[in-house]
C-alpha positions in Angstrom: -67.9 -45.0 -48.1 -65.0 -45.2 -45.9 -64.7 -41.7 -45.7 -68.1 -41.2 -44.9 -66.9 -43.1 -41.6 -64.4 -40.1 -41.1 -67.5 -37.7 -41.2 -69.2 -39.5 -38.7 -66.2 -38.6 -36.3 -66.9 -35.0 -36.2 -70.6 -35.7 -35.8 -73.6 -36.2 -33.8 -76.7 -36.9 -36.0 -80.9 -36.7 -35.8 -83.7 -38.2 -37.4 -86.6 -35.9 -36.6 -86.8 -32.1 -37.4 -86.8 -30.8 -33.9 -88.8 -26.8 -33.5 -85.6 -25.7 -31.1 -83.2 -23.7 -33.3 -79.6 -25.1 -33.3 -77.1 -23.2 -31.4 -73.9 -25.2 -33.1 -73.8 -26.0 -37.2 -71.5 -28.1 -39.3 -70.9 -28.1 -42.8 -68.5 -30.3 -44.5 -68.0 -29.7 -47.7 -66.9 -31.4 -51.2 -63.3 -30.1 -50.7 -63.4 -32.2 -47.8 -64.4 -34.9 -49.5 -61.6 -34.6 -51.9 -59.4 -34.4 -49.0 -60.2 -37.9 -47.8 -60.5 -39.8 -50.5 -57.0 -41.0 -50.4 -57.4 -41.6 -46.6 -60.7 -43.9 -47.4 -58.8 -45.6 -49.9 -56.4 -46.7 -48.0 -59.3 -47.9 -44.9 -61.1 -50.0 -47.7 -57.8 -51.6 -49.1 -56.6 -52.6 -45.1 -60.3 -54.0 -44.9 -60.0 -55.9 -47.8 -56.2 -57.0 -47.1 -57.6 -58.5 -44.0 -60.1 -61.0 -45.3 -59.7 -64.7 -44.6 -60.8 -67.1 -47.5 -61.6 -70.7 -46.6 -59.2 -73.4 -47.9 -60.6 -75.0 -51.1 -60.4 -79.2 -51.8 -61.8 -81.3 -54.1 -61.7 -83.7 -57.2 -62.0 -82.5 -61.2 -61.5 -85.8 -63.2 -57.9 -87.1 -62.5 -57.1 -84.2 -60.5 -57.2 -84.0 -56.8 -56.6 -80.5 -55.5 -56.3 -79.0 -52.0 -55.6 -75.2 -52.2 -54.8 -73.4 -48.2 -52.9 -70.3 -47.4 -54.9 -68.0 -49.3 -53.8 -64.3 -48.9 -54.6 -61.1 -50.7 -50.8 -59.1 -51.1 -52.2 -56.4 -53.5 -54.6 -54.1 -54.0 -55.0 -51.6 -56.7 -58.1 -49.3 -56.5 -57.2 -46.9 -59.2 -60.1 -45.0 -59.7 -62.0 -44.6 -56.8 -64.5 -41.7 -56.5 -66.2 -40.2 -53.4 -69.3 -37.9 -52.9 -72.6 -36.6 -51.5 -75.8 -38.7 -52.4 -78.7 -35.6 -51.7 -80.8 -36.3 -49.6 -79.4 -40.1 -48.6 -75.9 -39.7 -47.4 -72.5 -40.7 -48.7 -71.1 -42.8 -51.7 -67.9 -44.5 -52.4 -67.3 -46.4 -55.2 -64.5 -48.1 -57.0 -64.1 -49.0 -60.6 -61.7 -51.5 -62.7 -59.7 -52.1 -60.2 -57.7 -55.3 -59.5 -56.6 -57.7 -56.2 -53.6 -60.0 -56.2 -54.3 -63.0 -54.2 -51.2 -65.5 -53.9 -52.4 -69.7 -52.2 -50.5 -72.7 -52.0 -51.7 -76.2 -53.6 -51.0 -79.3 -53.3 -52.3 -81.8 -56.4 -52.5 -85.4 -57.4 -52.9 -86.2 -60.9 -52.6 -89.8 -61.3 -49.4 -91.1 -59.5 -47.8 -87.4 -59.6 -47.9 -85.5 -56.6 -47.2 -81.4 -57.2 -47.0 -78.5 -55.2 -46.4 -74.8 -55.5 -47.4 -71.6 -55.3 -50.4 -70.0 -57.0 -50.5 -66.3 -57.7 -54.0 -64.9 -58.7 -55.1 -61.3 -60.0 -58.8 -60.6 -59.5 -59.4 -57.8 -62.4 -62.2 -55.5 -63.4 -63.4 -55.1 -59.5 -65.9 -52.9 -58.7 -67.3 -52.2 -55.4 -70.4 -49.7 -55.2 -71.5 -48.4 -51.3 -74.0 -46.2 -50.3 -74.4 -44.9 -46.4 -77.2 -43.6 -44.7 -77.2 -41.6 -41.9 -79.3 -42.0 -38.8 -79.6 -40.2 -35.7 -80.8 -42.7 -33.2 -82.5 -42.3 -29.8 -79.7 -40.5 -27.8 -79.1 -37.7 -30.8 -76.0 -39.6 -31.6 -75.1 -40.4 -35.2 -75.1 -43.6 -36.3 -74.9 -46.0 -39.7 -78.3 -47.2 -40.0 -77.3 -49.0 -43.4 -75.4 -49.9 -46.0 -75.9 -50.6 -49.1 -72.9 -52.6 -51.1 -72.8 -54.3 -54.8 -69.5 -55.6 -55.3 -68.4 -57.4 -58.8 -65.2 -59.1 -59.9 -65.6 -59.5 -63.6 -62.3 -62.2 -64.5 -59.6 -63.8 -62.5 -56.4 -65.5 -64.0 -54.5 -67.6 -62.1 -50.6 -68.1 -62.7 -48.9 -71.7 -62.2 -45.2 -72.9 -61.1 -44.0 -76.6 -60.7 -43.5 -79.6 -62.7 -47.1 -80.3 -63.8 -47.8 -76.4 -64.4 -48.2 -77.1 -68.5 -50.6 -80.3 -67.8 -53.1 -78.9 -65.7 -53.4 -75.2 -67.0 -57.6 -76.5 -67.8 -57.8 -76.9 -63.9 -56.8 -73.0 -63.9 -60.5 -71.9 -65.3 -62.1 -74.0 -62.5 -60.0 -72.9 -59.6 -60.4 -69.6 -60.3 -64.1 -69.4 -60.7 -64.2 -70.4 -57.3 -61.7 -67.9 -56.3 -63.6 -65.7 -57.9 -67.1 -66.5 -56.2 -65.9 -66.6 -53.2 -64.2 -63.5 -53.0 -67.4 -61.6 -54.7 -69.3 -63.0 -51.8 -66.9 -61.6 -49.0 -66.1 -58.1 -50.2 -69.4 -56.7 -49.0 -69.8 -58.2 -45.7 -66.3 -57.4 -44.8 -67.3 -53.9 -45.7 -70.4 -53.9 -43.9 -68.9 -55.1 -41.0 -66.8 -52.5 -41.1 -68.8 -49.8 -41.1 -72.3 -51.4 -38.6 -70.0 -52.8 -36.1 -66.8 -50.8 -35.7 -67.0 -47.4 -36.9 -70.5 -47.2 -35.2 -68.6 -48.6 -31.8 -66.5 -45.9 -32.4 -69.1 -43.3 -32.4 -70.6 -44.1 -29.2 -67.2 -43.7 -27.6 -67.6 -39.9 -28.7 -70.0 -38.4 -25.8 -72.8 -36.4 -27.4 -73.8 -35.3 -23.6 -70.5 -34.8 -21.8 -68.4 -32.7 -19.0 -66.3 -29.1 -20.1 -65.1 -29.2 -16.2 -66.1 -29.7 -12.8 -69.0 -26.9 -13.0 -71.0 -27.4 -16.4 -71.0 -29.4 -19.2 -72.4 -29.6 -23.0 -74.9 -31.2 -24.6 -74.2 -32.1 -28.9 -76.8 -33.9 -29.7 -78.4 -33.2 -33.1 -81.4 -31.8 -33.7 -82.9 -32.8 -37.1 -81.6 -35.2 -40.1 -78.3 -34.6 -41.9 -79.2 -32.0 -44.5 -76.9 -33.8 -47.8 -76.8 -31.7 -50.9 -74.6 -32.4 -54.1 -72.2 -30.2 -52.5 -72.1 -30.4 -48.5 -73.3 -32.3 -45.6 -75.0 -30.1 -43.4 -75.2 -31.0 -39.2 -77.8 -28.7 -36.8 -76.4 -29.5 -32.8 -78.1 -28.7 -29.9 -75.3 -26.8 -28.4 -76.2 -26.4 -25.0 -74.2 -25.8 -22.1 -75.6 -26.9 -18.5 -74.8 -26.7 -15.2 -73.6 -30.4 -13.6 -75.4 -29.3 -10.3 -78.9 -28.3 -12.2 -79.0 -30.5 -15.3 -82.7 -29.6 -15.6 -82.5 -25.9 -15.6 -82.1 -24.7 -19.3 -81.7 -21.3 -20.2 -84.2 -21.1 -23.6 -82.9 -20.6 -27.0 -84.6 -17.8 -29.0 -81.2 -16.6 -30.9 -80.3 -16.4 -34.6 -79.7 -19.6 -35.8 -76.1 -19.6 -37.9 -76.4 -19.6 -41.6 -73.9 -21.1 -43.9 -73.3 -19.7 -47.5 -69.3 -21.1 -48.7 -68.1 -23.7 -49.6 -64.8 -22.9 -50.2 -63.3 -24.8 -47.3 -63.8 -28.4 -45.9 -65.3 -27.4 -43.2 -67.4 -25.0 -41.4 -68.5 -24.6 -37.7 -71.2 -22.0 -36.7 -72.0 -20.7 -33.5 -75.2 -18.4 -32.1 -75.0 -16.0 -29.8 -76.9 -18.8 -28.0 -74.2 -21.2 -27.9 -72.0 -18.6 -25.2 -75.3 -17.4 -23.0 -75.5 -21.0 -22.6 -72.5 -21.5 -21.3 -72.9 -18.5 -19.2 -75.6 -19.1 -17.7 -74.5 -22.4 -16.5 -71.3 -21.1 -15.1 -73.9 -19.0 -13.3 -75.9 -21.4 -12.3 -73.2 -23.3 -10.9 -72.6 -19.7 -8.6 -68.8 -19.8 -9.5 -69.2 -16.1 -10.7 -68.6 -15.0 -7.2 -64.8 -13.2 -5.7 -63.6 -11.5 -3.0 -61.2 -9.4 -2.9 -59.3 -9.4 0.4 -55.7 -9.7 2.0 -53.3 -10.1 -0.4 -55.8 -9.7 -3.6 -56.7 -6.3 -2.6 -54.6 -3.7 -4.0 -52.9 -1.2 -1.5 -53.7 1.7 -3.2 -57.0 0.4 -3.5 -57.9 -0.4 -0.1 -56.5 3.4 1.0 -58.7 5.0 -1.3 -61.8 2.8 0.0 -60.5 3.6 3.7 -60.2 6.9 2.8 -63.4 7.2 0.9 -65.6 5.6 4.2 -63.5 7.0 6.7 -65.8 9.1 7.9 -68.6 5.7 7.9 -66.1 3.8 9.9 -65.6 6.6 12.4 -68.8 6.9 13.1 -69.3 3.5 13.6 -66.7 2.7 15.6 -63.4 4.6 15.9 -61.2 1.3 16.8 -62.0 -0.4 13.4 -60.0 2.6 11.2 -57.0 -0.2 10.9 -59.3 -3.3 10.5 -59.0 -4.8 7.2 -61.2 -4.1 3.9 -62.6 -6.4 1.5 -64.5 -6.2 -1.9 -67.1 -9.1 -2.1 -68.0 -9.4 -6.1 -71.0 -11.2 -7.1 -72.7 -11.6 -10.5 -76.4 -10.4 -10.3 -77.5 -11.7 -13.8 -76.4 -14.2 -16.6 -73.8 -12.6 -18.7 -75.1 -11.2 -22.3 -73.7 -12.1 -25.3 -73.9 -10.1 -28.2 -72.2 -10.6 -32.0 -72.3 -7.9 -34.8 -70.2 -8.1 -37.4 -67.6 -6.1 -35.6 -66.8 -8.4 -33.1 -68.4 -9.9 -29.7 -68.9 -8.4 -26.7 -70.5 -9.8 -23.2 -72.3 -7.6 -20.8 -71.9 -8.6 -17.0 -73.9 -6.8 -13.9 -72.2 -7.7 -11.0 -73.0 -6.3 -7.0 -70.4 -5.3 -5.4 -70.1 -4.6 -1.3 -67.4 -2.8 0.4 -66.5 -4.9 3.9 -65.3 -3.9 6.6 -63.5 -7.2 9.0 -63.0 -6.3 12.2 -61.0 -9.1 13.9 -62.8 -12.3 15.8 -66.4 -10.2 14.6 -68.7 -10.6 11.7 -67.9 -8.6 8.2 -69.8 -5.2 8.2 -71.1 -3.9 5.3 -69.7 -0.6 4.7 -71.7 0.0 1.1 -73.3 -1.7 -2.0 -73.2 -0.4 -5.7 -73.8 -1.9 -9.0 -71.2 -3.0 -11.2 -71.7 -2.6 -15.3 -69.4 -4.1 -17.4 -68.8 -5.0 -20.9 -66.3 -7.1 -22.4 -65.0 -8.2 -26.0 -64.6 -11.2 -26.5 -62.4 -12.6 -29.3 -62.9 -16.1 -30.3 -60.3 -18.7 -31.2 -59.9 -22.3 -32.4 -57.4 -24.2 -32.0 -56.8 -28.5 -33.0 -60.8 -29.2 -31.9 -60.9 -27.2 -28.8 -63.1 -23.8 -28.7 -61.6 -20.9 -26.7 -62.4 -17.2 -26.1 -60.6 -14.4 -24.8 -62.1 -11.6 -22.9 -60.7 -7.6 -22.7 -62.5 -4.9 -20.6 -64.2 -2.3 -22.7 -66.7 -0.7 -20.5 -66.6 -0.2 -16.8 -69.8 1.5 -14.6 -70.4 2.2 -11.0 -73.1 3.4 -9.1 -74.6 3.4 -5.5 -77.4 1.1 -4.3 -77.9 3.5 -2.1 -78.4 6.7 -3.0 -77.2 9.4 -6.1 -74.9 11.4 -3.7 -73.1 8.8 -2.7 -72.7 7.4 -6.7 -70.9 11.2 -7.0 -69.0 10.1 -4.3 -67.9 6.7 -6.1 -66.4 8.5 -8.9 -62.4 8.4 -7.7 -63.2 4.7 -7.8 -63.7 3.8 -11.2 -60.4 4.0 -12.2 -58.3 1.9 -9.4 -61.4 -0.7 -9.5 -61.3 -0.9 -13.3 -57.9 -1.4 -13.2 -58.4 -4.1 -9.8 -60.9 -5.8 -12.7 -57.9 -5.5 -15.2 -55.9 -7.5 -13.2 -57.5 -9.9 -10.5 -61.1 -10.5 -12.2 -60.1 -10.8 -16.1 -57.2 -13.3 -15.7 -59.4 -15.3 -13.7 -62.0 -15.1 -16.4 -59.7 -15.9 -19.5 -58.1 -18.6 -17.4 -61.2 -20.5 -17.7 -62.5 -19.4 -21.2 -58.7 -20.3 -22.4 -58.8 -23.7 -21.8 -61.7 -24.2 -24.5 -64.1 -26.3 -25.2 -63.9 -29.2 -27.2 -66.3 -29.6 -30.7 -67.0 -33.0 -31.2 -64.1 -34.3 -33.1 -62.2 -37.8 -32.7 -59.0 -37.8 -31.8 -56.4 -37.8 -34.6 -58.9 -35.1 -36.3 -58.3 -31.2 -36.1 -59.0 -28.0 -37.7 -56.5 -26.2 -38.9 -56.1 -22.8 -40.9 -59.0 -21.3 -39.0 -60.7 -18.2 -40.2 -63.3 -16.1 -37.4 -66.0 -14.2 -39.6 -68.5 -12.2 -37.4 -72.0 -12.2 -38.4 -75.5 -10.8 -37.2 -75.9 -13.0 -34.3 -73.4 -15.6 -35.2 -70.1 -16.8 -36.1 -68.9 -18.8 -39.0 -65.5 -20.4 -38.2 -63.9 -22.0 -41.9 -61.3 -24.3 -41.8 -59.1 -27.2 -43.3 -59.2 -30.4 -41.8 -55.9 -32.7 -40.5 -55.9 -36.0 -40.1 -52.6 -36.9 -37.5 -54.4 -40.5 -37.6 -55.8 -42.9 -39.5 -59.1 -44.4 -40.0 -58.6 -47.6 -38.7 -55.7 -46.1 -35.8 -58.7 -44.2 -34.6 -61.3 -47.3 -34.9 -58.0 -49.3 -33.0 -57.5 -46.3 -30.3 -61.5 -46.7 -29.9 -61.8 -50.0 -29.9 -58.8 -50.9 -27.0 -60.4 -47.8 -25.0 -63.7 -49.7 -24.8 -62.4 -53.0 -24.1 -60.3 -51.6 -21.3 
């Protein structure tokens, strides 16, 4: 049950089947479960440790009791057992198990006044919970019930003091009540648990939030979680936007990622989609724009682009041979992304004009050609964040102008490609590198990531680590909100 929480931090959920293919899957598998079922097991025992029972009075024949201080000091859920429900969601459940309870009483019998210490020990408890997963209005995951049968089938009771031997017959009656009344708070506590603060937790993880100051990404879900006997599968929007044109979407017609292991605890696939997105709201957000000038521009550069449109400059006026030359870069086009199963790669057109700045005057434009480029692009994980890193493969130039002068271009592709090398690819890594975050709680990371490259999609598999617990994360969540 508990641990079904813990998925909910990596998640964002749906109700209804949406017809837009996700960009962004999870699958969390039964390994995970494993994985956590000593970390829900010790959630459910610091819920249960925390419950307040109400002080108990009253009369039994000659015996007037008044019982206060009632603490639970022990738990032991020894066998405890976590998994999938298909098509519901998540179980935990806890068998013949036992809780130590310790109270104080004070009793009159007759003229005798006692007092003392009561240990109790609550055996044979089972506790049976069943989650289901909603996704509500916002595409944000949610608990939209719980279902909890809890049973405590005996409870002894040990006595101390100087009328301990008398009034062992009051034992059966006390703890009956002890009994009862703990049998009627394990599943609210529970429930509580899970309606009110994990599910305040998850609406403190953004399903539409910013990657920067340019774009951000939406992770809402598209349809129900898919829950087999094996995995809990999660389809995301996975859409990237630009923060200055929210409404302009770039449409998803990719390959949707397809799971098929199970061998670690979890899984994250992304379609070629997913990066287009992204791209296209960088572009959007015209930040895919340089110029090259004054201390950016290479000195052998600029010679060989004075050299090449000497004779230009000449003609056009002899006193601007010393005035200073720019490259002004500009993406035409959303980048491309494509994956095979040999690796990434992201096509970029890009115009470029060569400028001549003659002091105090307006730029002149000296020429204009068409830049092709193509780029791999290896992708990385690393704690919850999302990076990629970008190499030029391919560089193209030709003339807007005409086919001689693309002839005439040729001694330029090799000091611009290496200008690209340097200025324009380190300014392109230095924004992919910083990554973009899945949506994972704090205190929850993937670790011992492996990249596979598919047909239109990557599969990243990885192990979960937990550098938190449960209820430090429900803590962290709940002091954020309040502040």
């Amino acid at each position: 049950m508990a641990t079904s929480w813990l998925w909910l931090l990596l998640l964002s959920a749906s109700c209804v089947k949406s017809s837009e293919p996700p960009a962004v899957k999870i699958r969390i598998t039964d390994r995970g479960l494993d994985m956590l079922k000593a970390e829900t097991q010790r959630f459910v025992e610091q819920e249960i440790s925390d419950i307040e029972m109400p002080h108990m009075n009253g009369k039994e024949g000659r015996f007037q009791y008044n019982i206060t201080d009632i603490k639970i000091i022990a738990l032991d859920l020894t066998n405890v057992d976590l998994s999938f429900i298909p098509s519901v969601g998540l179980m935990f459940d806890v068998q013949n198990s036992s809780i130590t309870l310790s109270f104080h009483r004070r009793v009159l019998y007759w003229f005798f006044y006692d007092t003392g210490l009561i240990n109790a020990s609550a055996e044979g408890v089972n506790i049976n919970t069943a989650l289901t997963l909603i996704r509500d209005t916002d595409g944000r995951l949610k608990i939209g019930n719980m279902s909890c049968d809890a049973k405590i089938t005996r409870m002894r009771a040990q006595f101390s003091g100087t009328l301990s031997k008398v009034y062992h017959f009051l034992a059966s009656f006390l703890t009956t009540g002890m009994r009862f009344l703990l049998n009627q708070k394990l599943c609210p506590v529970l429930d509580h648990a899970a309606l009110v603060h994990v599910n305040s937790m998850l609406d403190t993880i953004p399903v539409r939030t910013e990657v920067d100051d340019y774009i951000g990404i939406d992770y809402s879900l598209l349809s129900d979680p898919r829950v087999s006997d094996r995995s809990l599968d999660m389809d995301f929007r996975g859409m990237f936007f630009s923060l200055a044109h929210e409404n302009e979407h770039l449409a998803n017609h990719a390959v949707e990622p397809v799971f098929h292991e199970y061998d670690r605890m979890v899984y994250l696939g992304l379609s070629e989609y997913f990066f287009d997105s992204g791209m296209y709201a960088y572009y959007k957000a015209g930040i895919f724009t340089m110029d090259i000038v004054n201390e950016r521009m290479p000195k052998d550069l600029e010679m060989l682009l004075r050299t090449t449109y000497l004779g230009a400059i000449v003609m056009m006026n002899p006193a601007l041979v010393d005035a200073p030359i720019a490259l002004y870069l500009t993406v035409t086009a959303p980048p491309k992304t494509t994956i095979r199963t040999s690796g990434a790669t992201v096509v970029v057109n890009a115009n470029v004009r060569v400028m001549l700045l003659p002091a105090g005057k307006e730029p002149i434009q000296l020429s204009s050609m068409t830049m092709e480029n193509k780029f791999n692009a290896k992708v990385s994980m690393k704690g919850k964040r999302l990076a990629v890193h970008a190499d030029l493969r391919r560089f193209k130039i030709f003339s807007n102008q005409s086919a001689l002068e693309s002839l005439a271009l040729i001694p330029l592709q090799a000091p611009l490609k290496t200008m690209l090398q340097m200025s324009v690819v380190p300014l392109i890594n230095n924004y992919t590198k910083r990554g973009v975050r899945i949506p994972l709680a704090d205190g929850m990371d993937f670790i011992e990531e492996v990249v596979e490259y598919h047909n239109g999609f990557i599969v990243i598999g990885a192990n979960l680590h937990f550098s938190k617990s449960l209820r430090e994360m429900i803590q962290g969540n709940t002091t954020s909100t309040s502040q």
